[in-house]
Structures are given as C-alpha cells and as structure tokens.
RODRENDREN-582008 format. One record per residue: x, z negated, y of N, C-alpha, C, CB in turn. Coordinates in pm, 1 decimal. Glycine has a CB too. Layout:
// RODRENDREN-582008
<atom><n_u>X</n_u><n_w>Z</n_w><n_v>Y</n_v><ca_u>X</ca_u><ca_w>Z</ca_w><ca_v>Y</ca_v><c_u>X</c_u><c_w>Z</c_w><c_v>Y</c_v><cb_u>X</cb_u><cb_w>Z</cb_w><cb_v>Y</cb_v></atom>
...
//
This chain:
// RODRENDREN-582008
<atom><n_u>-676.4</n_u><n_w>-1415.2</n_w><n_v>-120.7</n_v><ca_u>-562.5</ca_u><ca_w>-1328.1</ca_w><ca_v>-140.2</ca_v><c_u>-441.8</c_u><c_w>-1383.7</c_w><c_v>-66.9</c_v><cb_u>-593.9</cb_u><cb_w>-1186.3</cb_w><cb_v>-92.8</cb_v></atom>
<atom><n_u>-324.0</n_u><n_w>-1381.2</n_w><n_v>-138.5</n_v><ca_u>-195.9</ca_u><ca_w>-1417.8</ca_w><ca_v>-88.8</ca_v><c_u>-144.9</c_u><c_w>-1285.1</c_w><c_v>17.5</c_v><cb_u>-89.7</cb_u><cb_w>-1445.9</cb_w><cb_v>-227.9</cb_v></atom>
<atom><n_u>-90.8</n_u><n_w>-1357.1</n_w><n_v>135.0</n_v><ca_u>6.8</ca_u><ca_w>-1234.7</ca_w><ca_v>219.1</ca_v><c_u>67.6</c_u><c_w>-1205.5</c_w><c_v>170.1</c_v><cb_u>78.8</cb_u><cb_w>-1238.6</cb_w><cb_v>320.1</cb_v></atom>
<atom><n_u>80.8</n_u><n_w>-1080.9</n_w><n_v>188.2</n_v><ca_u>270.2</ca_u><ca_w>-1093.6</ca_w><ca_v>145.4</ca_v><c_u>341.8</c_u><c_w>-1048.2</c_w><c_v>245.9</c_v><cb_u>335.2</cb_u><cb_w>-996.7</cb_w><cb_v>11.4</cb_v></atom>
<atom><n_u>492.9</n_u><n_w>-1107.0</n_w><n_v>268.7</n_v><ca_u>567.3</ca_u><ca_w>-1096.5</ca_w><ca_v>304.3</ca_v><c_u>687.7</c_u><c_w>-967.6</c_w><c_v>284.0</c_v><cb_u>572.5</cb_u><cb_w>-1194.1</cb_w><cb_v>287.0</cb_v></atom>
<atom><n_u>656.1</n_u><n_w>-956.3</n_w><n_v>190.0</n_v><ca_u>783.3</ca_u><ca_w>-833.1</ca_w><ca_v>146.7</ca_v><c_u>729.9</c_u><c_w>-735.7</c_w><c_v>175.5</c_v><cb_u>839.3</cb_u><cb_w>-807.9</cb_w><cb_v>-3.9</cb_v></atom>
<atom><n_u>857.3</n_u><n_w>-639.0</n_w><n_v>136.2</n_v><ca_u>809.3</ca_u><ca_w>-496.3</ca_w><ca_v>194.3</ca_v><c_u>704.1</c_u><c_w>-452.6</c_w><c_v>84.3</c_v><cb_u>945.2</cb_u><cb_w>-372.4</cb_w><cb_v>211.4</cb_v></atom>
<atom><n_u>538.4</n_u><n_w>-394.6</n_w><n_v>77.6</n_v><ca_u>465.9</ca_u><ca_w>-342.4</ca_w><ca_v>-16.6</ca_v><c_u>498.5</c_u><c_w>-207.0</c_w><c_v>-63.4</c_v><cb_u>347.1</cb_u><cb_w>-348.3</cb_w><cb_v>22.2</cb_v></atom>
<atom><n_u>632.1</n_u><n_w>-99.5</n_w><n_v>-8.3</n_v><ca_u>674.6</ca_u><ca_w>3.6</ca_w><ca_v>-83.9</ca_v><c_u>742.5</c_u><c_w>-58.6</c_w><c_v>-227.8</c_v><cb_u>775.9</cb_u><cb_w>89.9</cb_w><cb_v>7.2</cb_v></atom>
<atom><n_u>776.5</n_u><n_w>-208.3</n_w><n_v>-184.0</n_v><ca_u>855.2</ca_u><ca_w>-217.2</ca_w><ca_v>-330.8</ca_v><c_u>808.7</c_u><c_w>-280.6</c_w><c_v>-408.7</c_v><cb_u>975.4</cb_u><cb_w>-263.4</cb_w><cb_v>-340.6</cb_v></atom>
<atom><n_u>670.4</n_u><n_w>-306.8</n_w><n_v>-393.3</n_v><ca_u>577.1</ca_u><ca_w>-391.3</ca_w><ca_v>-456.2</ca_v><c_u>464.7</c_u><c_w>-245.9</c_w><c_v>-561.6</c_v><cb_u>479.7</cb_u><cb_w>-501.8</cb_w><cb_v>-300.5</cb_v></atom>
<atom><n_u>440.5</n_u><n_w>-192.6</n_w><n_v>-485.1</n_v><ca_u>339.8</ca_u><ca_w>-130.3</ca_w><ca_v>-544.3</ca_v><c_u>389.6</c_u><c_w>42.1</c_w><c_v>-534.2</c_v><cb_u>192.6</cb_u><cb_w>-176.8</cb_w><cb_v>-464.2</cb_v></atom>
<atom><n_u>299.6</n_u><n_w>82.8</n_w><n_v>-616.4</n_v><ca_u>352.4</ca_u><ca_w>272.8</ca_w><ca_v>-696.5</ca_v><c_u>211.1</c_u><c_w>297.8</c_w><c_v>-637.9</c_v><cb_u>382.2</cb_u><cb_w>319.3</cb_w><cb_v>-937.7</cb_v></atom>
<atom><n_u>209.9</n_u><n_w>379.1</n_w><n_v>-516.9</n_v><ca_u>101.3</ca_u><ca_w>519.8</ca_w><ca_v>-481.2</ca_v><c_u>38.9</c_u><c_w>586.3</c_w><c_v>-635.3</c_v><cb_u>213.5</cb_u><cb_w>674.3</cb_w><cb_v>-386.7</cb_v></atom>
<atom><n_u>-93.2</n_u><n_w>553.8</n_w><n_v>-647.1</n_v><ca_u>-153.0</ca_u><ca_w>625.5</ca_w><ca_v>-714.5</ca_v><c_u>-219.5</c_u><c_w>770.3</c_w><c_v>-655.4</c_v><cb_u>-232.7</cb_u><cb_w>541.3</cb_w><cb_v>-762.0</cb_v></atom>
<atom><n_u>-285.3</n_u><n_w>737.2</n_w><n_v>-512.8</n_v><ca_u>-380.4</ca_u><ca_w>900.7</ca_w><ca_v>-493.7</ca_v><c_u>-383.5</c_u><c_w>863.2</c_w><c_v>-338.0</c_v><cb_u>-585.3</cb_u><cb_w>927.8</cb_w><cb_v>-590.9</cb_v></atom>
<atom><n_u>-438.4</n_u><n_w>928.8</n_w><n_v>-226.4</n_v><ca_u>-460.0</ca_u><ca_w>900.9</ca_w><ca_v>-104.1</ca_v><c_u>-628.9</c_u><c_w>897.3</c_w><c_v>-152.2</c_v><cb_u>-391.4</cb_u><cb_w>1013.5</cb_w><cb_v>18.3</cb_v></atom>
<atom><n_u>-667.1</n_u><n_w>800.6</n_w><n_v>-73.8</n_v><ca_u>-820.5</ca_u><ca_w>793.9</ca_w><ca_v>-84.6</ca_v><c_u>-941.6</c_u><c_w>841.1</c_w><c_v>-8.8</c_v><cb_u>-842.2</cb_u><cb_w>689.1</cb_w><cb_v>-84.7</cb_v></atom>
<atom><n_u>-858.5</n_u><n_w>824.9</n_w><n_v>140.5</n_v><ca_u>-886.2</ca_u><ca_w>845.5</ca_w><ca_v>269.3</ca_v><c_u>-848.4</c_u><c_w>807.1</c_w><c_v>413.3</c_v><cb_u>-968.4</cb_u><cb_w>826.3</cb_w><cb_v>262.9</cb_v></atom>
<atom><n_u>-870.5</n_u><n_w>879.0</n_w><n_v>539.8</n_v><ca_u>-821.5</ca_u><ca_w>881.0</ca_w><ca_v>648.9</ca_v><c_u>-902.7</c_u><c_w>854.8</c_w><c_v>747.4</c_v><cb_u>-767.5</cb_u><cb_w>975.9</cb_w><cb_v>664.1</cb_v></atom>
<atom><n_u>-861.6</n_u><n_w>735.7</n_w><n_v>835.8</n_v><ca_u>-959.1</ca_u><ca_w>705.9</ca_w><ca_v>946.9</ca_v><c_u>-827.8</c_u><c_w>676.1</c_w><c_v>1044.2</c_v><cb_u>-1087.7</cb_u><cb_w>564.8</cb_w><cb_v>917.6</cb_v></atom>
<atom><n_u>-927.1</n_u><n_w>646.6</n_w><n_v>1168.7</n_v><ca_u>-842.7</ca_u><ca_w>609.5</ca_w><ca_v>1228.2</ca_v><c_u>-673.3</c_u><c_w>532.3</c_w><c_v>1311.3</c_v><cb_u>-895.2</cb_u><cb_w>612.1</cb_w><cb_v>1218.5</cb_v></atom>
<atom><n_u>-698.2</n_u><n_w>419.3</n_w><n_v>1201.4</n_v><ca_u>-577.8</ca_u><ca_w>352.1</ca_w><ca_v>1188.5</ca_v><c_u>-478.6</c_u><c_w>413.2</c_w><c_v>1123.3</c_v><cb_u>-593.2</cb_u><cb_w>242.7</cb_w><cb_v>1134.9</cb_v></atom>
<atom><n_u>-526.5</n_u><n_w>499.6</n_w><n_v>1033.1</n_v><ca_u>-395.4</ca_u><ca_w>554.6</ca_w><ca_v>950.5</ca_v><c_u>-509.2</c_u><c_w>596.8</c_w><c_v>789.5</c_v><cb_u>-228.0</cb_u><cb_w>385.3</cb_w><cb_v>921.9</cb_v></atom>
<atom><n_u>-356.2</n_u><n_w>600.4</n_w><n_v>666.7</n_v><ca_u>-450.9</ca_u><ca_w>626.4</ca_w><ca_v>538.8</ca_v><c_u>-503.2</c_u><c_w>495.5</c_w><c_v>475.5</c_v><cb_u>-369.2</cb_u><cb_w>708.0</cb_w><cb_v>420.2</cb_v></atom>
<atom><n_u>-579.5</n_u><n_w>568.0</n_w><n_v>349.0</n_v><ca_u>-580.2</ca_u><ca_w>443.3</ca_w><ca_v>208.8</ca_v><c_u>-558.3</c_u><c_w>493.0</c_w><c_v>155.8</c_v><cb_u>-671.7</cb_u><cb_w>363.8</cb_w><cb_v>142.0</cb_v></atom>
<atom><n_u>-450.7</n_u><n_w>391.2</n_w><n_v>68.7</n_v><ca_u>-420.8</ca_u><ca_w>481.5</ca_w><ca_v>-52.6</ca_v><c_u>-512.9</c_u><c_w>391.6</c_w><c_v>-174.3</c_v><cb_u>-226.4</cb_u><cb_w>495.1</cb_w><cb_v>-88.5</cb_v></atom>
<atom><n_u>-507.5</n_u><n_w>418.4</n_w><n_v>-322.6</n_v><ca_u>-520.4</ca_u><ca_w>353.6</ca_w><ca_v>-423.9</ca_v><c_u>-410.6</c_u><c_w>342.3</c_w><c_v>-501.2</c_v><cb_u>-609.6</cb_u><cb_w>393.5</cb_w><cb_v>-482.1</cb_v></atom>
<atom><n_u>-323.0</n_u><n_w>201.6</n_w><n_v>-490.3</n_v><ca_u>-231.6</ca_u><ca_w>179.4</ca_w><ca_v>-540.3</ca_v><c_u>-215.1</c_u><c_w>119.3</c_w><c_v>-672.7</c_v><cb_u>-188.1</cb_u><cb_w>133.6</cb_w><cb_v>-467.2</cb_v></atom>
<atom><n_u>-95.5</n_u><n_w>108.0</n_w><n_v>-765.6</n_v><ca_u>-72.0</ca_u><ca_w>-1.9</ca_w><ca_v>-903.2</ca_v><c_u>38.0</c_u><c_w>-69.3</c_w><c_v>-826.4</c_v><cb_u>-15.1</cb_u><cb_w>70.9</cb_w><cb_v>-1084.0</cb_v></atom>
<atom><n_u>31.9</n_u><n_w>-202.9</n_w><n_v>-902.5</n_v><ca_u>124.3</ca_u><ca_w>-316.6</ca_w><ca_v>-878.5</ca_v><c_u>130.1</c_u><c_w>-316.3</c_w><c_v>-1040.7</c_v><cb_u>66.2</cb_u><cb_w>-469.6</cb_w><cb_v>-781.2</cb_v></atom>
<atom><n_u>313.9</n_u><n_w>-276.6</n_w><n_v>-1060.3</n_v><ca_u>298.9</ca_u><ca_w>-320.1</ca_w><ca_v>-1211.8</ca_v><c_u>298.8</c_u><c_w>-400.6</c_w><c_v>-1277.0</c_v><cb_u>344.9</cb_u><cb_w>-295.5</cb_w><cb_v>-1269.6</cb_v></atom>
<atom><n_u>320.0</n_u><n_w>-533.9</n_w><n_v>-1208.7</n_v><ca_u>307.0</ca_u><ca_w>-675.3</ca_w><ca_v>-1295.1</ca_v><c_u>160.5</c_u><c_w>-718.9</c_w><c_v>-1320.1</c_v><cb_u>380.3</cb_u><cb_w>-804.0</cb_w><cb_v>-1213.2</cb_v></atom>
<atom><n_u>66.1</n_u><n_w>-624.0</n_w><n_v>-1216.7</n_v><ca_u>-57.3</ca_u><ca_w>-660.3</ca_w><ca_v>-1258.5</ca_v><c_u>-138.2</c_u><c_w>-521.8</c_w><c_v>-1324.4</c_v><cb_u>-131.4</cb_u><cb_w>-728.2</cb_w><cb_v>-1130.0</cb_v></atom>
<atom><n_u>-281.6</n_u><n_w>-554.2</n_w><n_v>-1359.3</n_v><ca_u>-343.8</ca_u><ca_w>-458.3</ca_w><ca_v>-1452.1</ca_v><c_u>-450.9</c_u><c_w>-382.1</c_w><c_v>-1370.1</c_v><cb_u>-408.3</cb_u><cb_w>-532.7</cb_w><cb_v>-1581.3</cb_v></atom>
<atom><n_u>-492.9</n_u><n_w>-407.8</n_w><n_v>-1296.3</n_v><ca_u>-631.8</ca_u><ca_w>-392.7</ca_w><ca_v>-1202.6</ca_v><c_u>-545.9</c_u><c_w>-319.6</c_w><c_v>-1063.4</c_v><cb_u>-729.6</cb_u><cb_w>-583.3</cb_w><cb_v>-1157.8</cb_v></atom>
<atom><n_u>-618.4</n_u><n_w>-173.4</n_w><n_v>-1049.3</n_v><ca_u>-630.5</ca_u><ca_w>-99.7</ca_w><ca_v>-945.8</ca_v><c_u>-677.4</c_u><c_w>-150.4</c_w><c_v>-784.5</c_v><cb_u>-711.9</cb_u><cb_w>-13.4</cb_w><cb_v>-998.0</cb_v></atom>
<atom><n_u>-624.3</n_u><n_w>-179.8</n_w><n_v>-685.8</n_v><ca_u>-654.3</ca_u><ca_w>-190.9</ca_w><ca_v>-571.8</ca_v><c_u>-660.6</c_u><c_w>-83.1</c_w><c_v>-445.3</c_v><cb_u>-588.1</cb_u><cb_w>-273.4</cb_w><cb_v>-556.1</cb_v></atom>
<atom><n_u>-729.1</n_u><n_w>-123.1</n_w><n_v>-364.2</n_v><ca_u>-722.3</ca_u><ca_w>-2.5</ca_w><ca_v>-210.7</ca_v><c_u>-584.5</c_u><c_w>-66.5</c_w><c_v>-139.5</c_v><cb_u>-900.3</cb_u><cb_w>-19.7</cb_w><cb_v>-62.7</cb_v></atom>
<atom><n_u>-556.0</n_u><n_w>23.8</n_w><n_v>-55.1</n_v><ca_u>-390.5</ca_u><ca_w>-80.2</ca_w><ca_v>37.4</ca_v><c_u>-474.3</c_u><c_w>47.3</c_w><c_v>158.2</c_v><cb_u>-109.3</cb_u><cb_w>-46.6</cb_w><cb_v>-47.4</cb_v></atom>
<atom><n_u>-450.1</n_u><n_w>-4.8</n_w><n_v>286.3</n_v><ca_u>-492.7</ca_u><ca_w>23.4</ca_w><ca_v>386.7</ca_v><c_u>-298.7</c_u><c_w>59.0</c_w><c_v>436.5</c_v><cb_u>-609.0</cb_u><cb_w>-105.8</cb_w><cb_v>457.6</cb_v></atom>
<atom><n_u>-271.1</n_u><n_w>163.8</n_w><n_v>506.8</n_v><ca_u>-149.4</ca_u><ca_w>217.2</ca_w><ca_v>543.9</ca_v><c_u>-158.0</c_u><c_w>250.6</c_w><c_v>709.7</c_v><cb_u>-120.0</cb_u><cb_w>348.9</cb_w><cb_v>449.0</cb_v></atom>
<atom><n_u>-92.5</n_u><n_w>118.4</n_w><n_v>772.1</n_v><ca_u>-61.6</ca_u><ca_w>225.2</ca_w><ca_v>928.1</ca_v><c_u>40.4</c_u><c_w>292.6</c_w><c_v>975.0</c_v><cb_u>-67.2</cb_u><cb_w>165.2</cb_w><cb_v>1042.6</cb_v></atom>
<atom><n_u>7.9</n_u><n_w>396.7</n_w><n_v>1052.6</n_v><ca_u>66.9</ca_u><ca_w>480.0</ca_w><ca_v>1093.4</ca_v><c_u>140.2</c_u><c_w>391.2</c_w><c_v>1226.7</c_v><cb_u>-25.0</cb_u><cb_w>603.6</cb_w><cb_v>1110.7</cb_v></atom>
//
C-alpha cells in the first residue's frame, strides 16, 4: 500500500462508523476513483 501524503478527508467519502477502540474510530470509507470498499482507522 502507498502512503499517502494528502489530507484523506479529501480523498475519501465516510460511508458508516464501524467501530471504537482505543485510539480513536473506524470508519468504512469510498475513494471514488476506486471501486472496492476499505476500513480507514481515525485518530482522535
């Protein structure tokens, strides 16, 4: 997997919150240039 550098609010559209642990949430996000659903880990 590539880093990325940019900001990921402007990369990817919040689909649902998934869940909450310690570090913060997950969400399940879309990236619209691509087709396939991913997790994104979010810190607080």
């Amino acid at each position: 997997l590539a880093v990325l550098r940019d900001d990921p609010a402007g990369i990817f559209e919040l689909v649902e919150l998934v869940g909450n642990g310690t570090y913060g949430q997950v969400y399940k996000v879309r990236a619209p240039a691509e087709v396939m659903l991913i997790p994104a880990h979010h810190l607080d």
